[in-house]
MIDRENDREN-442142 format. One record per residue: residue number from 1; residue in three letters; chain; x, y, z of N, C-alpha, C in turn. Coordinates in steps of 0.05 Angstrom, whole numbers, plus 5000, padded with zeros to 4 digits. Layout:
<pts>
[pt NUM, "ALA", "A", [X, Y, Z], [X, Y, Z], [X, Y, Z]]
...
</pts>
This chain:
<pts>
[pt 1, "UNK", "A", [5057, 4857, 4702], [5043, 4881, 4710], [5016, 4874, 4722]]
[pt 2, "UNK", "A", [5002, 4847, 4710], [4971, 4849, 4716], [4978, 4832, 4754]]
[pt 3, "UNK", "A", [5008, 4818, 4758], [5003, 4821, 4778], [5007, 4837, 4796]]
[pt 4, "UNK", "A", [5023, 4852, 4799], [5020, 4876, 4805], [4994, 4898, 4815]]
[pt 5, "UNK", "A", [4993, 4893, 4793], [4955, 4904, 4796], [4940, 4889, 4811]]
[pt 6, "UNK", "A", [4939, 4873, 4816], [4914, 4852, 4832], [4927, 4855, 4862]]
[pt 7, "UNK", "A", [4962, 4850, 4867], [4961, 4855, 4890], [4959, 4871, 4896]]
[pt 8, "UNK", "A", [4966, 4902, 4887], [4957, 4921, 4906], [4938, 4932, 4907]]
[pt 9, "UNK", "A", [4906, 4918, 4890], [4872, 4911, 4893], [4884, 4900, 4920]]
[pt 10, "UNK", "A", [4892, 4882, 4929], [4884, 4861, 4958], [4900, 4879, 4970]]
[pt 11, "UNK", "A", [4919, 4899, 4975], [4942, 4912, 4997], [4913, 4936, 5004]]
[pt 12, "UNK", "A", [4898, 4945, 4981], [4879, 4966, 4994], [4859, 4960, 5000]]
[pt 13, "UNK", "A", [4853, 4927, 4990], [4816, 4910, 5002], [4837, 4918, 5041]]
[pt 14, "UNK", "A", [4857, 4910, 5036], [4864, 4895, 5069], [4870, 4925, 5086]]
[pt 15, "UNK", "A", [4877, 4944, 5078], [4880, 4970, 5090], [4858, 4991, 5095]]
[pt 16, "UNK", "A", [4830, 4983, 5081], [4806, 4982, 5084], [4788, 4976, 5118]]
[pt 17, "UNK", "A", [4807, 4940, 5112], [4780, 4938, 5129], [4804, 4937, 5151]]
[pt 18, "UNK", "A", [4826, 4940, 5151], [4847, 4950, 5188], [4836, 4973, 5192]]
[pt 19, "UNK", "A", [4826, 5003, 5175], [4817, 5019, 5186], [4810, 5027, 5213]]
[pt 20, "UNK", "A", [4795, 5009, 5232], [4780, 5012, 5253], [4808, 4997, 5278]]
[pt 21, "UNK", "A", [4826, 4990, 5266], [4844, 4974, 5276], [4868, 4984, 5281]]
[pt 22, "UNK", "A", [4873, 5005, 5271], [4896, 5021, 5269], [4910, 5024, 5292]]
[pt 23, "UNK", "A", [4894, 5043, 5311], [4911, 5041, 5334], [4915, 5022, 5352]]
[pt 24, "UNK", "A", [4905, 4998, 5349], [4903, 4968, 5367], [4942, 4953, 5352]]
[pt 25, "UNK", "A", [4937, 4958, 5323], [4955, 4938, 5304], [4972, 4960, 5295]]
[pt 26, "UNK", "A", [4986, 4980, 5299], [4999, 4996, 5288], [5027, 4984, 5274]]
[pt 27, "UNK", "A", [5042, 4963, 5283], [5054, 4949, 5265], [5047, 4946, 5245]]
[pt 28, "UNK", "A", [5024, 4926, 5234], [5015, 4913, 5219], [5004, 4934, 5203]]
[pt 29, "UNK", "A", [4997, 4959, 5201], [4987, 4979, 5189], [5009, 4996, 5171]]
[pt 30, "UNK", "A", [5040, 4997, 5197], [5059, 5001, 5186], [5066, 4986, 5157]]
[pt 31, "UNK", "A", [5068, 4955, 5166], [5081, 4938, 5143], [5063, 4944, 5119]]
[pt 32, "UNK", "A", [5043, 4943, 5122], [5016, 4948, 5096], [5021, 4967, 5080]]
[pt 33, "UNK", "A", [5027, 5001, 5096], [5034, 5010, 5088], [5068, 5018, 5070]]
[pt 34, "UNK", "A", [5077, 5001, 5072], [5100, 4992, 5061], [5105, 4974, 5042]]
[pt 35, "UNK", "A", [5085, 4962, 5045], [5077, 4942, 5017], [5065, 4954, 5002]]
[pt 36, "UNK", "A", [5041, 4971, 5000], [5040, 4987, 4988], [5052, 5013, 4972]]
[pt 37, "UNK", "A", [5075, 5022, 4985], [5092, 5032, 4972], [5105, 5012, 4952]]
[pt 38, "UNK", "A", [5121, 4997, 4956], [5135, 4976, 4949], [5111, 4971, 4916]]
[pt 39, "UNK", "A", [5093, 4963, 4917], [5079, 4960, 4893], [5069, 4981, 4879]]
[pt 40, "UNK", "A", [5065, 4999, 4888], [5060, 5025, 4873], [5086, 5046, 4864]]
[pt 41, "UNK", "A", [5113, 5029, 4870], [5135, 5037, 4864], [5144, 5021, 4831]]
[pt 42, "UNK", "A", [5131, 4992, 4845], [5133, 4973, 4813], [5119, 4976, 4794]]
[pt 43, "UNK", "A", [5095, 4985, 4799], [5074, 4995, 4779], [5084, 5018, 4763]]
[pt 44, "UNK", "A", [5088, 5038, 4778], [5089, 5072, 4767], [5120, 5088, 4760]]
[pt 45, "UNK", "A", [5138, 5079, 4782], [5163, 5082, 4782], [5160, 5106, 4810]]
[pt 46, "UNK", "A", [5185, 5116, 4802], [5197, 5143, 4822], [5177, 5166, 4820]]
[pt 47, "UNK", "A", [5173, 5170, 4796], [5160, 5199, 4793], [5131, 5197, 4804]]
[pt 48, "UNK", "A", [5118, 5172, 4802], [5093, 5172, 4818], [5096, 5175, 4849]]
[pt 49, "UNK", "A", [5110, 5155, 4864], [5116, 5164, 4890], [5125, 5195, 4897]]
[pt 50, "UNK", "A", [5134, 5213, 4880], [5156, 5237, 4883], [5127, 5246, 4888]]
[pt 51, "UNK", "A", [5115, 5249, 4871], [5086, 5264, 4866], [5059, 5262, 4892]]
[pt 52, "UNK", "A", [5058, 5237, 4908], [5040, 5236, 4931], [5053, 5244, 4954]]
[pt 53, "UNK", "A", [5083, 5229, 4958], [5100, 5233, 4977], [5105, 5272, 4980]]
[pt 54, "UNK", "A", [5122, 5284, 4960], [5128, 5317, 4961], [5107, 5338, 4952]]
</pts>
């Protein structure tokens, strides 16, 4: 779990500072954002994603 936790500390330090980058790197913003799901799926389960996503 605690890793878990730390990486997705570093998936939101790194989605932070693309901010200003977004529309230059929109791939790379994509994948981020997908890793992010991906760990906040391992962390919380279904019902957390049901809840930000619907």
């Amino acid at each position: 779990m605690y890793v878990y936790s730390s990486y997705l500390a570093e998936l939101l330090e790194e989605k932070k500072k693309l901010g200003p980058f977004v529309q230059v790197l929109p791939i790379y913003s994509r994948l981020l954002n997908q890793g992010l799901v991906v760990v906040t799926f391992s962390l919380f389960g279904s019902s957390f994603l049901y809840e930000i996503c619907c």
